[in-house]
N, C-alpha and C positions, 0 to 999 in steps of 0.2 A: 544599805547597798548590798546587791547579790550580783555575785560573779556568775555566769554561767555559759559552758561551753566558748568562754574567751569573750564573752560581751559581756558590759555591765551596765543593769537595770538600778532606775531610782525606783524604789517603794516608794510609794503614797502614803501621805500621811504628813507632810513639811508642809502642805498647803495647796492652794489650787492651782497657782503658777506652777509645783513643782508637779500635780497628777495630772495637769495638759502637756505638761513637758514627756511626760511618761507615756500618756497614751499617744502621742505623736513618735513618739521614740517605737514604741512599738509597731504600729501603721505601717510608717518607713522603713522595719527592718522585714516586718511581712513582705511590704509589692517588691523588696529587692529581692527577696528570699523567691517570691514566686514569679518575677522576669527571669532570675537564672534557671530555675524547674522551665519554665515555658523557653528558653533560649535553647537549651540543653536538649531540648524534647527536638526544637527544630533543629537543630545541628546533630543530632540522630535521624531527623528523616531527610535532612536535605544528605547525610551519610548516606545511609540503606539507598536514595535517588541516583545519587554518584556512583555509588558501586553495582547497582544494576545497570544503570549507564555504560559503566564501564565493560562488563562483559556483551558486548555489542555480539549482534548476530548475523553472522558474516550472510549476501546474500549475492547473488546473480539476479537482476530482472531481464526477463527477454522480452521485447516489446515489439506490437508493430503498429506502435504511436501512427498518426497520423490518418489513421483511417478512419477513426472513432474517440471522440472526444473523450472519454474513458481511460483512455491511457495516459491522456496529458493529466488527468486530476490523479490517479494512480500513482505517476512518477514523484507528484509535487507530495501525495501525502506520504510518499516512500522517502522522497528528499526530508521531510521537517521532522521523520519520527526517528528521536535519539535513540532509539533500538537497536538502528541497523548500523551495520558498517557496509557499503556498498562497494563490492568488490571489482564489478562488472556493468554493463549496462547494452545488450544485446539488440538491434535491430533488425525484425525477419517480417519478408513477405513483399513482394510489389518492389519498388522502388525502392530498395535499404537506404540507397544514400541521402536520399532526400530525409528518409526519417531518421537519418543518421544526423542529420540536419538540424531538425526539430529537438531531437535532443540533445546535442552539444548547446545550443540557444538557450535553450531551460537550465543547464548544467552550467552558463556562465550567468545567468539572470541568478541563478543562485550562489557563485561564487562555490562552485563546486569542480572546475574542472579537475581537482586530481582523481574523479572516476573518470577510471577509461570506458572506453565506448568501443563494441566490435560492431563492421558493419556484416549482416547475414546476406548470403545469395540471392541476387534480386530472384525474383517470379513473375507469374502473370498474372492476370486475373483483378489486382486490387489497386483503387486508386485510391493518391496520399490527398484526399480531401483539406488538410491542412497547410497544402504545399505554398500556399500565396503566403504563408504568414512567415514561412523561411526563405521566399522569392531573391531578394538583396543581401539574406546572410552569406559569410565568405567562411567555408566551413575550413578554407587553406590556412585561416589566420587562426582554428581555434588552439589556445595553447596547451589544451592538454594533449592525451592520446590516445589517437584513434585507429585500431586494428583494421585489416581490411580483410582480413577473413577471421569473422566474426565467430564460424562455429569451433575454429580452432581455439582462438582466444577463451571462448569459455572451458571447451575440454581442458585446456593448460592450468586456468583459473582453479577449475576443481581439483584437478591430478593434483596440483604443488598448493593447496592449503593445508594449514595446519590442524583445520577441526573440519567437520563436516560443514558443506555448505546449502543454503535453503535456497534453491531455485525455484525463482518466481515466473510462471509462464503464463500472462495475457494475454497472448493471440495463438493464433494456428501454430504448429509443430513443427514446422519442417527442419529449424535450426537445430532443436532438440534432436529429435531425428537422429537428423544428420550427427550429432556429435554421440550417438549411442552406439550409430555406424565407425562411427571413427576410433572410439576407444570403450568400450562393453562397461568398463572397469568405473566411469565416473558414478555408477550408481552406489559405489562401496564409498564415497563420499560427500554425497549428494541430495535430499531430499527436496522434492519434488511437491510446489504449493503453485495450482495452477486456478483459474477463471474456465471452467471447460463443461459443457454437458447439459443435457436436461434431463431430470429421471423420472420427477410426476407431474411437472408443470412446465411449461412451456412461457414462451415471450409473454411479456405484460400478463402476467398470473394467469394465463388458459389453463385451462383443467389438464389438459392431454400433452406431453413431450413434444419435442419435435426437435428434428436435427441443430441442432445448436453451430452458429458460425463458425468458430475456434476449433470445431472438430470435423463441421460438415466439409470445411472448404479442402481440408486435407485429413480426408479419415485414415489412410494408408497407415501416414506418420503418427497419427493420434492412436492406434493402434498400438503401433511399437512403442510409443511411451507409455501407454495404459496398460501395456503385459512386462513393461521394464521390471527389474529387482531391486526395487527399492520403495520408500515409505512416501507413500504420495496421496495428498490432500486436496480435494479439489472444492469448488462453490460450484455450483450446476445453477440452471437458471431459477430453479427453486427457490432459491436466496435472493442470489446477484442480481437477480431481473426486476427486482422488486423494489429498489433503491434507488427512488432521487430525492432533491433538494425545491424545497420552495418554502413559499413566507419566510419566518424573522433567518431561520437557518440560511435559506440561498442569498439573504439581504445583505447578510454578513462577509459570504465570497463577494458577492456581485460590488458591493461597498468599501470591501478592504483594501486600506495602501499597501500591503504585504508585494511586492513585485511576481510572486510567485501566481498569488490568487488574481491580480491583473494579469499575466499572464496567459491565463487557465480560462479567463473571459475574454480576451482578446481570441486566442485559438476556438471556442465556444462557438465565437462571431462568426469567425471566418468557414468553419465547418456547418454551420447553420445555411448562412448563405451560400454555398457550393450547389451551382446545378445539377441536382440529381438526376442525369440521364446516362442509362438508364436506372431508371426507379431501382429503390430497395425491391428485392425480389422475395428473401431470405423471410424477411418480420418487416411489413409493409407500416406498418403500427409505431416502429422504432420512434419517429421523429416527430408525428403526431402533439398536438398539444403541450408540446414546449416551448418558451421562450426566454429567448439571452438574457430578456430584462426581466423577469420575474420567476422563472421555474429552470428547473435544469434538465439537460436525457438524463435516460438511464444510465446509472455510473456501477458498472459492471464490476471493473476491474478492481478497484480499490478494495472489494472482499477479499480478493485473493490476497492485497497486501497485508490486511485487517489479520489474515488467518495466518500470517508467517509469524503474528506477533503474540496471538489468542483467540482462542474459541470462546472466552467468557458468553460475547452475547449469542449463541449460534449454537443450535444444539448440532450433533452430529452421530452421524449413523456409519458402521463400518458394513460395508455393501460389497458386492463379486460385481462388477462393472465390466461390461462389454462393450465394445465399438463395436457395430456395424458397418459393412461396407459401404452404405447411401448415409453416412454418417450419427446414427441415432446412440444412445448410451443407455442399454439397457442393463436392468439387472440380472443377473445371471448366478446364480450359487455357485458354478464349475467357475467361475472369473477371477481372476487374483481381485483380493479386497481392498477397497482403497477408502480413506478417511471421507467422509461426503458430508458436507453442512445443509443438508435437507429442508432446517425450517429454523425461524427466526422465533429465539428469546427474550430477546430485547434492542429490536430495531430501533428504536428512539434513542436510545443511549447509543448504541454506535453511530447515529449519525450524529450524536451531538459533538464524538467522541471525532471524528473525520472530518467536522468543519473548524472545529479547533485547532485543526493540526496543519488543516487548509491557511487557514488565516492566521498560523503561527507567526 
């Protein structure tokens, strides 16, 4: 008999009951020895999980949900990704309230209302193609809270955090804008990840630019954010334009019981069938050979969430970016430089990596 390190081993050699007894003795002190190594290993990365978890990355989305089906899958892949802590939740352009609407719906479908919700200045110009899907909802009874001037609530949001905040900007400018009008200073706390531009490609991959929505509809204001003082990262359509879902991927949203990802096809529906009059003007292309039941549009926006989180799959170029007045985003060397995701590294892995998150 040998002691060692506090267990004790039978030597072989009493017979063959007693060298089965041994090598079974042995066996079972191995797979315990290496379930605690392999427990250990996970209980270090479900650690390292929780503690990156844990420093969450405080964020503002400004949306102007409802026009473009883009922003609802946006919000849902903003809502399921444990990254963020979601400070705010902005609504600009057209009809705020209504989209103010759409999103308090999504934010109790997810059992999320303690984000608040600011509603931005209505405008002209845009219609909430999505509005029949919040026709019945009663946005008096929603229980969380809902600012009603919207571009305050975010200036205040970023004035009194404690670290810098990543503002997420999906649609036109004007909330933005307006809150740079209102207080110059939110940029010393602020950075700035927007869905905005074309630089060498244009709607559904054309070779040639073209004024982009987000910036065309209100170049003024896409201006004043574009020469702001701060660190700001955008997707141009070079990317963004270039991303949708079909086969086993969109099978997966379109099939999921997730409430979120029913949701996201419920508003799909309703935005699909919306009479278009008058017709897309902007990228007539947009809507073309999609459908609810088997392909998705274009899902724009979600780069710009993807990019608050990593550039892993996306390369990116630091570029002098100009607005022009008929709204175009040219390059320019004299432009302040801004982060630009130019061209895609590994597009399959982020969609695999956004439908997951979808159907979390």
């Amino acid at each position: 008999m040998r002691k060692t390190c506090g267990i004790i081993f039978l030597l072989p050699g009493a017979g063959r009951f007693t060298r089965t007894v041994f090598v079974l003795t042995v066996i079972t002190l191995l797979i315990t020895l290496s379930s605690c190594k392999s427990a250990g290993i996970a209980s270090q990365r479900k650690n390292l999980i929780q503690s990156s978890i844990s420093k969450k990355i405080p964020v503002i989305l400004d949306t102007d949900i409802g026009c473009d089906i883009d922003d609802t899958s946006a919000l849902i892949f903003l809502l399921n990704s444990p990254e963020f802590d979601i400070k705010l939740i902005t609504t600009s352009v057209g009809n705020t309230k209504a989209k103010t609407k759409i999103v308090a719906k999504l934010l109790e479908i997810a059992n999320r209302t303690d984000i608040p919700i600011g509603t931005g200045p209505a405008t002209k110009g845009t219609i909430v193609h999505q509005q029949a899907w919040v026709e019945d909802y009663d946005l008096s009874s929603y229980p969380g809270k809902i600012y009603n001037d919207g571009v305050k609530a975010l200036v205040d949001t970023i004035m009194n955090a404690a670290e810098p905040i990543k503002l997420i900007a999906i649609g036109p400018l004007p909330n933005i804008s307006a809150a740079l009008e209102l207080q110059p200073r939110i940029t010393e706390n602020a950075e700035f990840v927007g869905m905005h531009g074309s630089i060498r490609i244009g709607y559904v991959g054309r070779s040639k630019p073209i004024p982009e929505w987000n910036v065309f509809s209100f170049p003024k204001e896409a201006q004043k954010v574009f020469t702001a003082d701060w660190d700001m990262t955008i997707t141009p359509l070079d990317t963004c334009g270039l991303v949708y879902f079909e086969g086993e991927r969109y099978k997966k949203i379109y099939n999921s019981d997730n409430p979120l990802a029913k949701a996201f096809i419920e508003n799909y529906r309703v935005w699909m069938e919306y009479p278009w009059d008058p017709p897309i003007t902007i990228h007539p292309d947009r809507i073309r050979g999609f459908n609810v039941e088997t392909k998705s549009t274009t899902l724009f926006d979600e780069v710009a969430v993807y990019l608050a989180i990593s550039t892993e799959f996306l390369k990116m170029e630091k570029l002098g970016i100009r607005v022009t007045n008929d709204g175009y985003t040219v390059i320019d060397d004299n432009a302040r430089k801004i982060n630009c995701a130019t061209y895609w590294k590994d597009m399959e892995a982020y969609k695999d990596f956004v439908v997951e998150r979808i159907i979390k």
